[in-house]
Biotite code that builds the C-alpha atoms (Angstrom):
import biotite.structure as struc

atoms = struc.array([
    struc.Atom([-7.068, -9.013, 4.608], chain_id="A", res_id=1, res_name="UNK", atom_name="CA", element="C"),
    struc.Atom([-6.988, -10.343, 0.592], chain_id="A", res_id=2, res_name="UNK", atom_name="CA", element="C"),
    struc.Atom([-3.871, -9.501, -1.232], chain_id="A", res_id=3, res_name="UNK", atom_name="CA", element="C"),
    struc.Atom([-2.854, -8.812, -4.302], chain_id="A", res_id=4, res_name="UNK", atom_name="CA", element="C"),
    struc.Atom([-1.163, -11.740, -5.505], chain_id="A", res_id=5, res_name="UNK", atom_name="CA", element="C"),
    struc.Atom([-0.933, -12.302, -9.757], chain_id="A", res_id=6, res_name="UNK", atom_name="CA", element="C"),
    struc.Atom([0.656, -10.400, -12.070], chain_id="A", res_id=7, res_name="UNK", atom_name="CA", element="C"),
    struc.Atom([-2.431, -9.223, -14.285], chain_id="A", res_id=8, res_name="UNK", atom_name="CA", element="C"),
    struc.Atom([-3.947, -7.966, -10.918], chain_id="A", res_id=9, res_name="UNK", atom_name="CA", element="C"),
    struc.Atom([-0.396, -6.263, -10.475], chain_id="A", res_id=10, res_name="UNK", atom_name="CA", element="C"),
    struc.Atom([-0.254, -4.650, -14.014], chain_id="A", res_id=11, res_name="UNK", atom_name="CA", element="C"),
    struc.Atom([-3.972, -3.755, -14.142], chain_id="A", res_id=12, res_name="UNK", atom_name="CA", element="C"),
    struc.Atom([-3.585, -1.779, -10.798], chain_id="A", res_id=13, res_name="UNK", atom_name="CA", element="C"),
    struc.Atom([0.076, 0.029, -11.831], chain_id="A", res_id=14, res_name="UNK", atom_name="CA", element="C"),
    struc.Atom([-1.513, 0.742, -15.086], chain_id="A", res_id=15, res_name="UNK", atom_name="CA", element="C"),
    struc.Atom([-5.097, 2.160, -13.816], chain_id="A", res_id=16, res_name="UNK", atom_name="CA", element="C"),
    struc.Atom([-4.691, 3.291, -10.503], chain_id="A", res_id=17, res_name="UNK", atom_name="CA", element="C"),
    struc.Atom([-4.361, 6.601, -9.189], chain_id="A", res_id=18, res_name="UNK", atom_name="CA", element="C"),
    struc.Atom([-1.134, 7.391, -8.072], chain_id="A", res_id=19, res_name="UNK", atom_name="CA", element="C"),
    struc.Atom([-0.234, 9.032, -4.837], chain_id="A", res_id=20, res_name="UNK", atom_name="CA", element="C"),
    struc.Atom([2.939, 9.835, -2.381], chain_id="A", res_id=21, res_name="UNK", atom_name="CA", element="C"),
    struc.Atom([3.323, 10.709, 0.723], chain_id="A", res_id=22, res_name="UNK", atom_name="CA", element="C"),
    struc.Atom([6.163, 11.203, 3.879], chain_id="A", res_id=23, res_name="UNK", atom_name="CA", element="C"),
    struc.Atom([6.374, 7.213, 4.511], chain_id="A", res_id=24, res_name="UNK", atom_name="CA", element="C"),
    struc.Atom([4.975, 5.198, 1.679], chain_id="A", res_id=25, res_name="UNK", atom_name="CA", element="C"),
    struc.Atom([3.220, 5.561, -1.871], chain_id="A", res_id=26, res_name="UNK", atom_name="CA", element="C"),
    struc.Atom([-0.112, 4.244, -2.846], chain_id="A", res_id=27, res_name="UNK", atom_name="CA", element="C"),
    struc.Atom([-1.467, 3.283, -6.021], chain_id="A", res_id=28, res_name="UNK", atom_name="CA", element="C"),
    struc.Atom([-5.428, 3.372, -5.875], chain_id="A", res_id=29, res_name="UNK", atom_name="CA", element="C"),
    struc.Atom([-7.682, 1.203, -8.078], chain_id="A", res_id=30, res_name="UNK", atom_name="CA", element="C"),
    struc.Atom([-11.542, 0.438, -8.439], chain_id="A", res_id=31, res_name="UNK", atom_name="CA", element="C"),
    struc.Atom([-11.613, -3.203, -8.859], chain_id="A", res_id=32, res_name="UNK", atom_name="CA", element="C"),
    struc.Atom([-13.737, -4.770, -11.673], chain_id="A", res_id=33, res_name="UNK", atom_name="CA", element="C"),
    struc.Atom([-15.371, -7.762, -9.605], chain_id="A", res_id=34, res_name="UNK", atom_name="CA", element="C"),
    struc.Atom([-16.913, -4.824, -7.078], chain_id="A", res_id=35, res_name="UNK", atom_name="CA", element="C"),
    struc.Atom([-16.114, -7.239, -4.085], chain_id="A", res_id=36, res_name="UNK", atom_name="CA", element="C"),
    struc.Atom([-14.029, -6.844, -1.015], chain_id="A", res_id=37, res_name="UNK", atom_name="CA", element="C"),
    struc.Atom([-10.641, -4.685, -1.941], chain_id="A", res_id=38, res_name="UNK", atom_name="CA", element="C"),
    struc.Atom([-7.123, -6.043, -1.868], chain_id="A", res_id=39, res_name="UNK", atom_name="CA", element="C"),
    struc.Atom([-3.596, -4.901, -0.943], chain_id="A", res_id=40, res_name="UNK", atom_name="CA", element="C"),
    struc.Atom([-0.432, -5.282, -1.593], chain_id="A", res_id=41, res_name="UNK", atom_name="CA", element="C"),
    struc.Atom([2.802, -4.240, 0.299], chain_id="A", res_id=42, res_name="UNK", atom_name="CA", element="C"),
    struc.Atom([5.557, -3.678, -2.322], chain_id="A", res_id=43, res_name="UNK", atom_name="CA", element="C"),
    struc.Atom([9.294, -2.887, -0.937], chain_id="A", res_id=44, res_name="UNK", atom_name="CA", element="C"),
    struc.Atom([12.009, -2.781, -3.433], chain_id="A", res_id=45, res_name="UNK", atom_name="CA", element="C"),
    struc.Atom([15.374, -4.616, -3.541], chain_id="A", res_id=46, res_name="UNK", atom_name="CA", element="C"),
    struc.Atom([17.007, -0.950, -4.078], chain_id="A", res_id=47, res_name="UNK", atom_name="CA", element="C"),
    struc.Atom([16.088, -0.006, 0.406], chain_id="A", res_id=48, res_name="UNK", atom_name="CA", element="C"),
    struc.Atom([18.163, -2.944, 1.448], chain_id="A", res_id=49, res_name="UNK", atom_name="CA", element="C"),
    struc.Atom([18.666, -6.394, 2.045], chain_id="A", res_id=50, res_name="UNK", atom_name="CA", element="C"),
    struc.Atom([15.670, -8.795, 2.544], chain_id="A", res_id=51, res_name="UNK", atom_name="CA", element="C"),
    struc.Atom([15.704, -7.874, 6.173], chain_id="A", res_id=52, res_name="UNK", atom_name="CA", element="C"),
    struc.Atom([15.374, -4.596, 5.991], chain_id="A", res_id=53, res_name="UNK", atom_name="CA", element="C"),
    struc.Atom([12.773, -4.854, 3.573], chain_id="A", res_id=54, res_name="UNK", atom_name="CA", element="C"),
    struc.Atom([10.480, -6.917, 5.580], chain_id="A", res_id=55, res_name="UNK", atom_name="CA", element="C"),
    struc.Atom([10.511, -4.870, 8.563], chain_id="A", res_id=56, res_name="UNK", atom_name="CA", element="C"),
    struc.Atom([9.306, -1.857, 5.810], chain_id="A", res_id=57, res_name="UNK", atom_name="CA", element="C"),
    struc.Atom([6.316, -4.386, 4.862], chain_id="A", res_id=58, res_name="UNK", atom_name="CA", element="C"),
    struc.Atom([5.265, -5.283, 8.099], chain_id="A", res_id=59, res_name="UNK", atom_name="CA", element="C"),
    struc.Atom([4.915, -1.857, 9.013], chain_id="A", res_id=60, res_name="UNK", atom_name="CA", element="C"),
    struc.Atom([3.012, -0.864, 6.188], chain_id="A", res_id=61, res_name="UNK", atom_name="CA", element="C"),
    struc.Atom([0.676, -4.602, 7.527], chain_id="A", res_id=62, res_name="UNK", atom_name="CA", element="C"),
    struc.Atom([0.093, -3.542, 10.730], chain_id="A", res_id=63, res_name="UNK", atom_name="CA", element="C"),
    struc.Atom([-0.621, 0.574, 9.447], chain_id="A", res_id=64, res_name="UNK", atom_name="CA", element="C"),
    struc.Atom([-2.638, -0.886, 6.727], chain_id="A", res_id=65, res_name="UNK", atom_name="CA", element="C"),
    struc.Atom([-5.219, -2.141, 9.555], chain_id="A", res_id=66, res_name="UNK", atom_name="CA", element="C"),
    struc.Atom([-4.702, 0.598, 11.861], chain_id="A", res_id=67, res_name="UNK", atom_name="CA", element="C"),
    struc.Atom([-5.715, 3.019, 9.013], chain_id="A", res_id=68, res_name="UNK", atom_name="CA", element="C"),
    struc.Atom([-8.888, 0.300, 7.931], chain_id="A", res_id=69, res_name="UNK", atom_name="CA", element="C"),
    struc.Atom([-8.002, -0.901, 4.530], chain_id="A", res_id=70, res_name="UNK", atom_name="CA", element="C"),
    struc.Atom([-8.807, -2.692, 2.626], chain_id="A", res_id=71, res_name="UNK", atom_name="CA", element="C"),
    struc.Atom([-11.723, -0.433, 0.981], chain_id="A", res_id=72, res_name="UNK", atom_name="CA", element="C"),
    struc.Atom([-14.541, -2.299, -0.596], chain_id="A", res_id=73, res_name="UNK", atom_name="CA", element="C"),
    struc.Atom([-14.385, -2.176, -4.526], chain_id="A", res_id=74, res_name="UNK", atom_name="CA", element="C"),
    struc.Atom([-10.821, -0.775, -4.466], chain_id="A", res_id=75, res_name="UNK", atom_name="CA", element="C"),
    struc.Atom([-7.610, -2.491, -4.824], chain_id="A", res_id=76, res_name="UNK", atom_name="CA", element="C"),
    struc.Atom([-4.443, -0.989, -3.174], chain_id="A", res_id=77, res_name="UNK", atom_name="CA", element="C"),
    struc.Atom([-0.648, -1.348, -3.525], chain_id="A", res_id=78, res_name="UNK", atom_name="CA", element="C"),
    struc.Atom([1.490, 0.378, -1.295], chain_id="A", res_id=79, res_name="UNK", atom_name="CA", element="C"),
    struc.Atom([5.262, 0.926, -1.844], chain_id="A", res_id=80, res_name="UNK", atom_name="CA", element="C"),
    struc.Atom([7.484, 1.528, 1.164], chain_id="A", res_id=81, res_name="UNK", atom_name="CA", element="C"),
    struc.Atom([10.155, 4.448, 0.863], chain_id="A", res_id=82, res_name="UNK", atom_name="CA", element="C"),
    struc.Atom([13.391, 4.727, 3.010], chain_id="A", res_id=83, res_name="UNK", atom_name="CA", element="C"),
    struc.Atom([11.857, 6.636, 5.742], chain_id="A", res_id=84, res_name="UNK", atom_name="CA", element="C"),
    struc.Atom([9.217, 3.298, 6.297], chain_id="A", res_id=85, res_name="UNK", atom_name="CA", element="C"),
    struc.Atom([11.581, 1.464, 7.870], chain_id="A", res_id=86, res_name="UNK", atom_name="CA", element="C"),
    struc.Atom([12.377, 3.774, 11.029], chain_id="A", res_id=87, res_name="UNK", atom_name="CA", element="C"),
    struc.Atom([8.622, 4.838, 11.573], chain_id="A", res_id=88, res_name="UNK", atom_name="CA", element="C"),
    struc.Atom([6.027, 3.660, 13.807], chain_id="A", res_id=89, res_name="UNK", atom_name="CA", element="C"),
    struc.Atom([3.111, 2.069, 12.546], chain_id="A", res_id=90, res_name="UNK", atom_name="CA", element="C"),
    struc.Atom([0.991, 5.145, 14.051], chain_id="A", res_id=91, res_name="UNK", atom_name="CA", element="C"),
    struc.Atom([2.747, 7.572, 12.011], chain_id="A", res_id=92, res_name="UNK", atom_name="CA", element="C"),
    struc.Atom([2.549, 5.345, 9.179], chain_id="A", res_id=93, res_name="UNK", atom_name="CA", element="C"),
    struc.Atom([-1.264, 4.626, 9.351], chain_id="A", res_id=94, res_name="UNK", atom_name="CA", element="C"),
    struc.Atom([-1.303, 8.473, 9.788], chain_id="A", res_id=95, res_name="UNK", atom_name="CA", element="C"),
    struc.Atom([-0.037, 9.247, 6.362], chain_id="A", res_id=96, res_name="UNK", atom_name="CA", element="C"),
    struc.Atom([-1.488, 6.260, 4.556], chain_id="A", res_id=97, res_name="UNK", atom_name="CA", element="C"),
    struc.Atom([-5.238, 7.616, 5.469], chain_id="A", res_id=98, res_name="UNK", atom_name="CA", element="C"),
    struc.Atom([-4.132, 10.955, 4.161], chain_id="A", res_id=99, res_name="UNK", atom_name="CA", element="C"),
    struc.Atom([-2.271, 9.484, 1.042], chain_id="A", res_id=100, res_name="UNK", atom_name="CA", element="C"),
    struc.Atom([-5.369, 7.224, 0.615], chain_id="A", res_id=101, res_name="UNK", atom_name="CA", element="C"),
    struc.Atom([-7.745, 10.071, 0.713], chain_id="A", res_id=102, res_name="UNK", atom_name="CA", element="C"),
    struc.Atom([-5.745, 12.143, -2.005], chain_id="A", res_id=103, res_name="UNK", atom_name="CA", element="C"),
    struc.Atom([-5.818, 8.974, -3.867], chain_id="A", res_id=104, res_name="UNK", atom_name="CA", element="C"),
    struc.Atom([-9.350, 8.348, -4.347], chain_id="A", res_id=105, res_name="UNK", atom_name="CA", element="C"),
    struc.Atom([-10.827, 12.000, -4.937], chain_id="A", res_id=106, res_name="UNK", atom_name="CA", element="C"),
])
């Protein structure tokens, strides 16, 4: 899975994308200009916890992010984690995330 990794990828997605929330995570949605394979990013802010805490939240979003079958050709993703992420399963999560996706890219 390619990630999101510089800051002008970053900005051009926040300030582009389609914007959508759900009951574990958020999603910002945006068709990427090179029209190759998609990327994602997991995004957890300092504000849920300690770095600890905050990991756990991303590698739940990881493993949901595959279950669910990002990344989407010619779309980049982000996807913030919210203080419920942390005590979900990645099933629920990769439940949401297809619905959150799917409101995201109508």
């Amino acid at each position: 899975m390619k990630t999101i990794k510089s800051k002008r990828e970053f900005e051009t997605v926040f300030s582009t994308g389609r914007k959508s929330a759900g009951r574990f995570s958020r999603v910002i949605v945006c068709g990427n200009t090179e029209g190759g394979p998609g990327k994602v990013a997991f995004v957890a802010a300092k504000r849920l916890g300690n770095a600890v805490y905050r990991n756990r939240c991303k590698r739940v979003l990881r493993v949901a992010a595959r279950e669910s079958g990002l990344p989407i050709d010619g779309k980049d993703v982000i996807i913030l984690a919210n203080g419920r992420t942390h005590g979900a399963s990645p099933a629920e999560v990769a439940d949401d995330l297809v619905c959150v996706i799917e409101k995201a890219t109508r």
